[in-house]
PQR file with spaces between the fields and no chain letter, atoms N, CA, C, O and H, PARSE charges and radii, in Angstrom:
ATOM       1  N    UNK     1       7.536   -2.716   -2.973 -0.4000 1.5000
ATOM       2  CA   UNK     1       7.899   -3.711   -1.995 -0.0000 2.0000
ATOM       3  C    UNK     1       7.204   -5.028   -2.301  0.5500 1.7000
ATOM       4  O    UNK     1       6.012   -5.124   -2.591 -0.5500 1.4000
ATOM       5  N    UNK     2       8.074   -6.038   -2.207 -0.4000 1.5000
ATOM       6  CA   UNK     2       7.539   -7.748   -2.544 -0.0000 2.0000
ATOM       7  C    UNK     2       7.417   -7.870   -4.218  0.5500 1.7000
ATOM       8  O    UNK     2       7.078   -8.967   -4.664 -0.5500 1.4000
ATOM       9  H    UNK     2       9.043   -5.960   -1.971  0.4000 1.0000
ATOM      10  N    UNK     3       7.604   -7.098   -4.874 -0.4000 1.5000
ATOM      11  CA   UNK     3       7.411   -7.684   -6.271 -0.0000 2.0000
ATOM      12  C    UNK     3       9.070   -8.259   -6.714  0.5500 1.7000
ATOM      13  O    UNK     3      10.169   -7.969   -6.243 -0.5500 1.4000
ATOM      14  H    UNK     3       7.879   -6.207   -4.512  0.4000 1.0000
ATOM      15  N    UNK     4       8.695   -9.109   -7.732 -0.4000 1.5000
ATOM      16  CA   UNK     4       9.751   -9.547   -8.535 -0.0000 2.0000
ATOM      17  C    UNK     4      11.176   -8.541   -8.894  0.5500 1.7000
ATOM      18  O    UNK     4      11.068   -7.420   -9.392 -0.5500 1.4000
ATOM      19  H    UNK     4       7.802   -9.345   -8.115  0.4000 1.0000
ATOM      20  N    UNK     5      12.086   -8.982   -8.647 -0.4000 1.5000
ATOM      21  CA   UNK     5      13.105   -7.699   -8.980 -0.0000 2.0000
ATOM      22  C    UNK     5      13.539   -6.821   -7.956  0.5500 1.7000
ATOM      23  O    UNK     5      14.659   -6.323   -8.072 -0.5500 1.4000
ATOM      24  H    UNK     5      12.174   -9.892   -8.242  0.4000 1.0000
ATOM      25  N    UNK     6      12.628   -6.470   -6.677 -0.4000 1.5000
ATOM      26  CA   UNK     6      12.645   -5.362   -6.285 -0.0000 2.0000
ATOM      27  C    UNK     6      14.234   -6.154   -4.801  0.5500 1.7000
ATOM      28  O    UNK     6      14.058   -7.022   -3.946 -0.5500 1.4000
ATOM      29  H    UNK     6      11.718   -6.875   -6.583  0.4000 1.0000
ATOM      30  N    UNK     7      15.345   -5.488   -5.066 -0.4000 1.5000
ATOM      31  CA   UNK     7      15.988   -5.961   -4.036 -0.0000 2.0000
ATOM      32  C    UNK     7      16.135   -5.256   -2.744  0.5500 1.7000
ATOM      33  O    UNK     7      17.171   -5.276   -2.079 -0.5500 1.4000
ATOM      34  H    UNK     7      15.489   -4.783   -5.761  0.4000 1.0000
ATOM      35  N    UNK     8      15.297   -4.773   -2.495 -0.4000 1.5000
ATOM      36  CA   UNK     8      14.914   -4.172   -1.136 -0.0000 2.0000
ATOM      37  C    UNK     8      13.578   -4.594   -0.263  0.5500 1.7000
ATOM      38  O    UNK     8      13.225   -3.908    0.696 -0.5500 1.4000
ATOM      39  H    UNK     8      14.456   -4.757   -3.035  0.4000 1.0000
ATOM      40  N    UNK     9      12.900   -5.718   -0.650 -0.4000 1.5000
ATOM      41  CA   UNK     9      11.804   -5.716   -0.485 -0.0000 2.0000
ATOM      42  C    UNK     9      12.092   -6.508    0.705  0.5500 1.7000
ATOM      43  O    UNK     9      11.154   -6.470    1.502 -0.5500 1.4000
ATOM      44  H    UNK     9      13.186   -6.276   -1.429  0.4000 1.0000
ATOM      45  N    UNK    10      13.238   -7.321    1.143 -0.4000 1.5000
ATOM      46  CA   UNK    10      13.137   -8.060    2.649 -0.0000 2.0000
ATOM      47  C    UNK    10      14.389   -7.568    3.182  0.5500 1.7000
ATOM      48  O    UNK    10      14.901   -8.310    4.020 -0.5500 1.4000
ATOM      49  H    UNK    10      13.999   -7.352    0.496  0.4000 1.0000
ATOM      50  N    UNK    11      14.979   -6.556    2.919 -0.4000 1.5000
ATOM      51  CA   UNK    11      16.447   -6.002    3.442 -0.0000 2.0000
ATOM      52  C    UNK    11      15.995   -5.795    4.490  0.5500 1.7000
ATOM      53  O    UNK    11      16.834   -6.431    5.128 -0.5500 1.4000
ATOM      54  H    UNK    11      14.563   -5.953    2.238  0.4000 1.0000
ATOM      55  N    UNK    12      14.956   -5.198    5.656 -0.4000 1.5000
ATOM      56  CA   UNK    12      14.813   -5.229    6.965 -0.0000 2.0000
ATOM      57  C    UNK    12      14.980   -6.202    7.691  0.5500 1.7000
ATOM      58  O    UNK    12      15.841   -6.161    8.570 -0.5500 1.4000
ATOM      59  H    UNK    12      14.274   -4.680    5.138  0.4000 1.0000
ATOM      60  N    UNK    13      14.089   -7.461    7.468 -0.4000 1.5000
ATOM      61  CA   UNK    13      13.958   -8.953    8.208 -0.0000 2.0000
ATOM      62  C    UNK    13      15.618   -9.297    7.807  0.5500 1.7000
ATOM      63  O    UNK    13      16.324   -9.979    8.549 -0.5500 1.4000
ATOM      64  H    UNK    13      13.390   -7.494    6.753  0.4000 1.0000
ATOM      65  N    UNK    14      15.961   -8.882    6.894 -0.4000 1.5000
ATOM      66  CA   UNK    14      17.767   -9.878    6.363 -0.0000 2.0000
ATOM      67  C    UNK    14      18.516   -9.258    7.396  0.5500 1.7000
ATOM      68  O    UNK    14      19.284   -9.895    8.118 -0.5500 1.4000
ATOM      69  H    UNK    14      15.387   -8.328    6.291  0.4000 1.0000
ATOM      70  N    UNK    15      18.296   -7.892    7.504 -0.4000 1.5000
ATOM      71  CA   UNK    15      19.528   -7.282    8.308 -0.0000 2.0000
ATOM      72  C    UNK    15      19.375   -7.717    9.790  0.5500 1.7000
ATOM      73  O    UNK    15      20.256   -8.220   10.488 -0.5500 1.4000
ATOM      74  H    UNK    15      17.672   -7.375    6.918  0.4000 1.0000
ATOM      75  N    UNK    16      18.097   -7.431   10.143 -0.4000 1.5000
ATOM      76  CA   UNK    16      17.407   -7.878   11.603 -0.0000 2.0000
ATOM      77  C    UNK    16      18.070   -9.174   11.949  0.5500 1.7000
ATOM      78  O    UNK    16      18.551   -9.215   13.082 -0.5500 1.4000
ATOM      79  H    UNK    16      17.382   -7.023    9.576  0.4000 1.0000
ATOM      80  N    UNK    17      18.223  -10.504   11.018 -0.4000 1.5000
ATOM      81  CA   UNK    17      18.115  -11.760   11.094 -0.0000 2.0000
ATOM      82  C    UNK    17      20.039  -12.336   11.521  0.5500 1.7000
ATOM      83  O    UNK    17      20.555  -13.089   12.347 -0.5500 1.4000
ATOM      84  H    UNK    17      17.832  -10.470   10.098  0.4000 1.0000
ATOM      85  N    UNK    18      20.531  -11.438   10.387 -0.4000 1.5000
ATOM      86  CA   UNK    18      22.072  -10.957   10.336 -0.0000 2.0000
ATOM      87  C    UNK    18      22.916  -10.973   11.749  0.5500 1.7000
ATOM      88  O    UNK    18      23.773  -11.750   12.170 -0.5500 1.4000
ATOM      89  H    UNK    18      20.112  -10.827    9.717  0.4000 1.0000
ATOM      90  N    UNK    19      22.150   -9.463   12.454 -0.4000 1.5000
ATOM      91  CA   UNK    19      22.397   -8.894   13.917 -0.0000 2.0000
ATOM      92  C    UNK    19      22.636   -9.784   14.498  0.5500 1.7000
ATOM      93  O    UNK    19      23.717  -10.065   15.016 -0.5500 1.4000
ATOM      94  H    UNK    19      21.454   -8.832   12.112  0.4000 1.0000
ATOM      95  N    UNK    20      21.184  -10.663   14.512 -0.4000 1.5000
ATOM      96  CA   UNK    20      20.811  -11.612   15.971 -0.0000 2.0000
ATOM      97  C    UNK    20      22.017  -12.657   15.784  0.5500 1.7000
ATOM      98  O    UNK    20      22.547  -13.263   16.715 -0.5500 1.4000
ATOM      99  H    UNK    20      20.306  -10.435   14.091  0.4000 1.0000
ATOM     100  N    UNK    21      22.365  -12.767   14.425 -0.4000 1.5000
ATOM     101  CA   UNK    21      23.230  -14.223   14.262 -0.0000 2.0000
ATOM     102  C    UNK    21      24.187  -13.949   14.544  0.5500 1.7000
ATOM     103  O    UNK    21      24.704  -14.922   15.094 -0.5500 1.4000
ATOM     104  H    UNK    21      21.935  -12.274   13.669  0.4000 1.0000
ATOM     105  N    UNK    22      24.998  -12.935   14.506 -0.4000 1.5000
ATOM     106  CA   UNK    22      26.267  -11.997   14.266 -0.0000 2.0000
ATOM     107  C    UNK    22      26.531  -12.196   15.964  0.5500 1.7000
ATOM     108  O    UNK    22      27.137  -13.016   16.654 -0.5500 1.4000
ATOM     109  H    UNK    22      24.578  -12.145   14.059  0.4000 1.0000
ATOM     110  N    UNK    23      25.780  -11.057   16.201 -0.4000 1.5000
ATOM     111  CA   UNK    23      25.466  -10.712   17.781 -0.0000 2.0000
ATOM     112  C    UNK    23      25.105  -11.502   19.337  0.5500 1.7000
ATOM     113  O    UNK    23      25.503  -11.404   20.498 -0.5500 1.4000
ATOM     114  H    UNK    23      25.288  -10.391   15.641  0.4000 1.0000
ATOM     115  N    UNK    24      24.394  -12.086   18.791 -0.4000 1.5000
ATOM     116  CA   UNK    24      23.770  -13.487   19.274 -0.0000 2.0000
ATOM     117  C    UNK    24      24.169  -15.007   19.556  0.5500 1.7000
ATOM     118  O    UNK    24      24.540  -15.456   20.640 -0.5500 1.4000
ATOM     119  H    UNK    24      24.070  -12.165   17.848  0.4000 1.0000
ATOM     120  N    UNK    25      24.016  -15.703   18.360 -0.4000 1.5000
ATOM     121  CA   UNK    25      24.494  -16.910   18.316 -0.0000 2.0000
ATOM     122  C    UNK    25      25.102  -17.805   18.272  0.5500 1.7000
ATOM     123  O    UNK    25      24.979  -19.002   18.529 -0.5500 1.4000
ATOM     124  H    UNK    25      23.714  -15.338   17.479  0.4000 1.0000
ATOM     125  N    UNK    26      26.316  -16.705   17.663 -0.4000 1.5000
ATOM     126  CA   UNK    26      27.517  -17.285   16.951 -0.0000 2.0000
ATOM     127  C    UNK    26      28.494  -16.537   18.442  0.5500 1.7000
ATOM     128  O    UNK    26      29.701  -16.345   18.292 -0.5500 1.4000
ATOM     129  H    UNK    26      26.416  -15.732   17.454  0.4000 1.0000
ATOM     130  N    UNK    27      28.116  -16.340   19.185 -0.4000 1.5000
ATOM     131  CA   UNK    27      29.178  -16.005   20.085 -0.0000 2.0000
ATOM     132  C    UNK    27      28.899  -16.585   21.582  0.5500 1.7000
ATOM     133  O    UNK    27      29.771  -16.562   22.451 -0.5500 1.4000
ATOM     134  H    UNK    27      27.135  -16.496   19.306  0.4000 1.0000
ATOM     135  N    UNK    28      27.377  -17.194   21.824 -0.4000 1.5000
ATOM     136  CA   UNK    28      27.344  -18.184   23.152 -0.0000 2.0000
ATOM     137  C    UNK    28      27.120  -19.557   22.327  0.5500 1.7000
ATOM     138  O    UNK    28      27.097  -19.637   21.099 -0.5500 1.4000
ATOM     139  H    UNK    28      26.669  -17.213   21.118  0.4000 1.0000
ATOM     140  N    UNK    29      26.969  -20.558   23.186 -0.4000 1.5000
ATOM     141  CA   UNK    29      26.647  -22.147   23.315 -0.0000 2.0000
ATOM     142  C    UNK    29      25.375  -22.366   23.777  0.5500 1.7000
ATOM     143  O    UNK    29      25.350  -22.212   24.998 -0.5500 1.4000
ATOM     144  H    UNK    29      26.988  -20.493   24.183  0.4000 1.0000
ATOM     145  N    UNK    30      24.131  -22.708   23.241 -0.4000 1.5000
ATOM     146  CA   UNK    30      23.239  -22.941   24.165 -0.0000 2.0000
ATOM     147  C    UNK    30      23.231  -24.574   24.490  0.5500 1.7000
ATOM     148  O    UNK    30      23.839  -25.442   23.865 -0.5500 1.4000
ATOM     149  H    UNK    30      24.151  -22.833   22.249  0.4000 1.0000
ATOM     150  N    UNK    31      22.411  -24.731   25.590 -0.4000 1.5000
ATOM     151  CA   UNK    31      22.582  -26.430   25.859 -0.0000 2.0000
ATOM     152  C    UNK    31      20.913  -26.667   25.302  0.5500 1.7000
ATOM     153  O    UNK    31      20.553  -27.809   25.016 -0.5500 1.4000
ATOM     154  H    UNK    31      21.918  -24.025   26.098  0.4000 1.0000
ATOM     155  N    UNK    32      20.205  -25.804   25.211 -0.4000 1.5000
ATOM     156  CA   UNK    32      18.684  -26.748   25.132 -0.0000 2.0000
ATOM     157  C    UNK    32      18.000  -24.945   24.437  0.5500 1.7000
ATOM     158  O    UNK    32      18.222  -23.737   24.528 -0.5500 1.4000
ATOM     159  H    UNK    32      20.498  -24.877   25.443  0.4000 1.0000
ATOM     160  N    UNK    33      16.926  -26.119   23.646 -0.4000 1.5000
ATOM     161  CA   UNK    33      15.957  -24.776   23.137 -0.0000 2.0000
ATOM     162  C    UNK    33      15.793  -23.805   23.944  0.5500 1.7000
ATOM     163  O    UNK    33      16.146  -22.653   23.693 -0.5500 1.4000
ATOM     164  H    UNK    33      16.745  -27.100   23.572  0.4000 1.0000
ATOM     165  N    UNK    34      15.296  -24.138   24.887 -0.4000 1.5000
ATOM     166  CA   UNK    34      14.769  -23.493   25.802 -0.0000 2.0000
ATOM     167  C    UNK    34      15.494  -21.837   26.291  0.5500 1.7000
ATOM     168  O    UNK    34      14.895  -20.782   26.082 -0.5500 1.4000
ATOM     169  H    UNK    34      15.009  -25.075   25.091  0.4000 1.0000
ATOM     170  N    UNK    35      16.942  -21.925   26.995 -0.4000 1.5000
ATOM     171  CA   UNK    35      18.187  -21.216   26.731 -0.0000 2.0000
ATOM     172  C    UNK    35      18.124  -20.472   25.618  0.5500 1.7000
ATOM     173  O    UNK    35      18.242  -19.253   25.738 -0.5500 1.4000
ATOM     174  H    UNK    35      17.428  -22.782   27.165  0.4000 1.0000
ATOM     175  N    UNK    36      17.875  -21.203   23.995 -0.4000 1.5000
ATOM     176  CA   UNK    36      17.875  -19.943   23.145 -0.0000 2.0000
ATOM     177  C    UNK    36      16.393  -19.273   22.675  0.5500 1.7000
ATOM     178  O    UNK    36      16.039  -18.147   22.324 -0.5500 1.4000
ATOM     179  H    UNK    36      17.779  -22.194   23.897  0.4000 1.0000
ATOM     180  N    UNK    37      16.033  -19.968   22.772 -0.4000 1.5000
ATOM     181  CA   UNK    37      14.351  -18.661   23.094 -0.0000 2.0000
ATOM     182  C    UNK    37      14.710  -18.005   24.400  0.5500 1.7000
ATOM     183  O    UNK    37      14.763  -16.776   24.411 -0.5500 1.4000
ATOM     184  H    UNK    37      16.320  -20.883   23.057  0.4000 1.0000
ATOM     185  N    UNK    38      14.882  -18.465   25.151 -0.4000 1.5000
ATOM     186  CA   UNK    38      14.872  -17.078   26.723 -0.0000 2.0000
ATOM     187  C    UNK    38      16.008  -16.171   26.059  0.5500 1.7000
ATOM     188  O    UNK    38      15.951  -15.042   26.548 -0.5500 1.4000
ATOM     189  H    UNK    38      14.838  -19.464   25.141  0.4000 1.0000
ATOM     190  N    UNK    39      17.156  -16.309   24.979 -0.4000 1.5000
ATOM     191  CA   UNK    39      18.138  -15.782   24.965 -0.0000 2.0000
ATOM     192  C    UNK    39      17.948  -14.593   23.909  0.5500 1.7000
ATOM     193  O    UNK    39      18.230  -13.401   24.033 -0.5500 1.4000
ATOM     194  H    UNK    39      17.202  -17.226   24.582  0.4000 1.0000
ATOM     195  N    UNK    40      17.188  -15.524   22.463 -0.4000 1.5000
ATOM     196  CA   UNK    40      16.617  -14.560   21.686 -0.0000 2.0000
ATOM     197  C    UNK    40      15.681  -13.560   22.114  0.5500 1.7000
ATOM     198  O    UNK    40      15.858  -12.452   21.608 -0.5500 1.4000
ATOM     199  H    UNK    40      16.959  -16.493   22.363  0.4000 1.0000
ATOM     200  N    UNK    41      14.764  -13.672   22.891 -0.4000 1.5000
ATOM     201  CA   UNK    41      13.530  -12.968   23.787 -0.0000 2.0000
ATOM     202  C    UNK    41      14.406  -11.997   24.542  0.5500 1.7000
ATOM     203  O    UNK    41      13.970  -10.848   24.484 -0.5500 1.4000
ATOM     204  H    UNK    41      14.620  -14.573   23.303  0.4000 1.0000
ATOM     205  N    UNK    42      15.501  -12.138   25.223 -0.4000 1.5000
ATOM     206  CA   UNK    42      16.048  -11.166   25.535 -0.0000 2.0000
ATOM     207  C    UNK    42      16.280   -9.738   24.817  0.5500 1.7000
ATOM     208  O    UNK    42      15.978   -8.551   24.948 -0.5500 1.4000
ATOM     209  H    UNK    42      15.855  -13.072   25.270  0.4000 1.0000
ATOM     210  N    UNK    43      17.179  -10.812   23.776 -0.4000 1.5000
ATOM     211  CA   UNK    43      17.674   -9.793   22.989 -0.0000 2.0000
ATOM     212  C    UNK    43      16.536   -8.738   22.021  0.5500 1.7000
ATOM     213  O    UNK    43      16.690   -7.615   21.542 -0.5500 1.4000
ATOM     214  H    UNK    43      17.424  -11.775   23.670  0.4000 1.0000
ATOM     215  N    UNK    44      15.634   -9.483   22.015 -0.4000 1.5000
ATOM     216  CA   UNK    44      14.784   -8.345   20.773 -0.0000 2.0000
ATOM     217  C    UNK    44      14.186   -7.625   22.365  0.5500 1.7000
ATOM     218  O    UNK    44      13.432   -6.651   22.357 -0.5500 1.4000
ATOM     219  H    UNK    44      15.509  -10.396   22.404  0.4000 1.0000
């Protein structure tokens, strides 16, 4: 894990990151930061 080459070494954080965008972001509007931190905080 983390060396050169290895293509599994951040597949957790990628997939994790994926979800939230997938799941998350790309399907409300927020009006202000604020909205998407309370929104992300939800969700995890």
């Amino acid at each position: 894990m983390g060396r050169k080459g290895n293509a599994h070494d951040n597949a957790v954080a990628e997939s994790f990151f994926a979800t939230l965008e997938t799941e998350l972001l790309d399907r409300h509007t927020y009006h202000t930061r604020q909205d998407t931190r309370t929104a992300v905080f939800d969700f995890i």
